[in-house]
N, C-alpha and C positions, 0 to 999 in steps of 0.2 A: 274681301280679305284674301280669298285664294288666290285671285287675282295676282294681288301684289305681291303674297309669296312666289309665285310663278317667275315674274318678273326680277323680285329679289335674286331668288335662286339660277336664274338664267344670267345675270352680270356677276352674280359670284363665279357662276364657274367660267367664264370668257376671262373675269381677271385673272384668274387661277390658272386657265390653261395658257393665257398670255405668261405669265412668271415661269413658266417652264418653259416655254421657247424663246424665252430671251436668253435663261440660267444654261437653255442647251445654246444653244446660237457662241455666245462667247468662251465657250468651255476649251480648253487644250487641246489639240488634235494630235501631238506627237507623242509628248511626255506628260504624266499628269504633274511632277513636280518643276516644272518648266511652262514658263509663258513663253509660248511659239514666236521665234524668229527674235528672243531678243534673252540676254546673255550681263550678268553682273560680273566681273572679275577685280583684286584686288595683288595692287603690285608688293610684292614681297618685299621692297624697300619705299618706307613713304616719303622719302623726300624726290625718290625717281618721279616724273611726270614723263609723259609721252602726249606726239601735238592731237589733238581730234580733226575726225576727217566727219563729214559730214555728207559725202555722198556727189559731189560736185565738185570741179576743177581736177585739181592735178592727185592722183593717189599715193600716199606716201609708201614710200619704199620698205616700212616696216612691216604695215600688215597690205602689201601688194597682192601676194598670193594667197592671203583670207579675201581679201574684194571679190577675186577670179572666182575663189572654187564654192565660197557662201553666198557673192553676192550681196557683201552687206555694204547696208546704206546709209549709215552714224555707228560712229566711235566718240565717244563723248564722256567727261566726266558730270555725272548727273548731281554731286553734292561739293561744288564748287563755290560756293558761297559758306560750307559751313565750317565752324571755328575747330573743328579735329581735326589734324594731319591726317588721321587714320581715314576718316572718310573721303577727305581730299584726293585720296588714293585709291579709290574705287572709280571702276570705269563701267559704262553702259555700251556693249557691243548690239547694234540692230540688223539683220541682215535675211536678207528674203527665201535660202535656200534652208527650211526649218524642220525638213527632216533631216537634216543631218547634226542636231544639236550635240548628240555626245561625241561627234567628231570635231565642231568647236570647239567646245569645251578639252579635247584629248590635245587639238593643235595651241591652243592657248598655253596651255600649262607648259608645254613644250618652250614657246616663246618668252613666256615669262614667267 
């Protein structure tokens, strides 16, 4: 019987101590209210669309010098299938340089 308390209690705490170096492992490194390297914004008129860039080929000349100085690697609308203009109008920016999120965000607003 002790036995198998033993046993019990040694894979409780391996799953246990597993669930927190997972819950640490994926956690925010820059902002807590920010998922690192990646950026929602929403254009002030919703019928405007702008093209997505996806990180490959030619860069567009709107956000050229976001690619340079973030390095980002998708500009995309992430709810483009759904039936509200408003969501239609939301864009997902990704880009690899993630400390510097409130300067995205400072240069976005600027832009649009």
């Amino acid at each position: 019987m002790k036995k198998n308390f033993f046993h019990f209690a040694k894979v409780l705490i391996a799953v246990l101590l597993l669930i927190i170096t997972e819950t640490t492992i994926k956690a925010q490194t820059i902002a807590p209210n920010y998922v690192d390297g990646k950026v929602y914004f929403k254009l002030l008129n919703s019928s405007d669309t702008i093209p997505v860039y996806n990180g490959t080929g030619e860069t567009p000349a709107y956000i050229a010098d976001l690619v340079a100085k973030y390095n980002v690697t998708k500009l995309y609308r992430p709810f483009v299938s759904a039936n509200s203009i408003i969501l239609k109008s939301i864009y997902r920016m990704e880009f690899s340089n993630i400390a510097s999120v409130e300067q995205v965000i400072t240069d976005l607003k600027a832009i649009y």
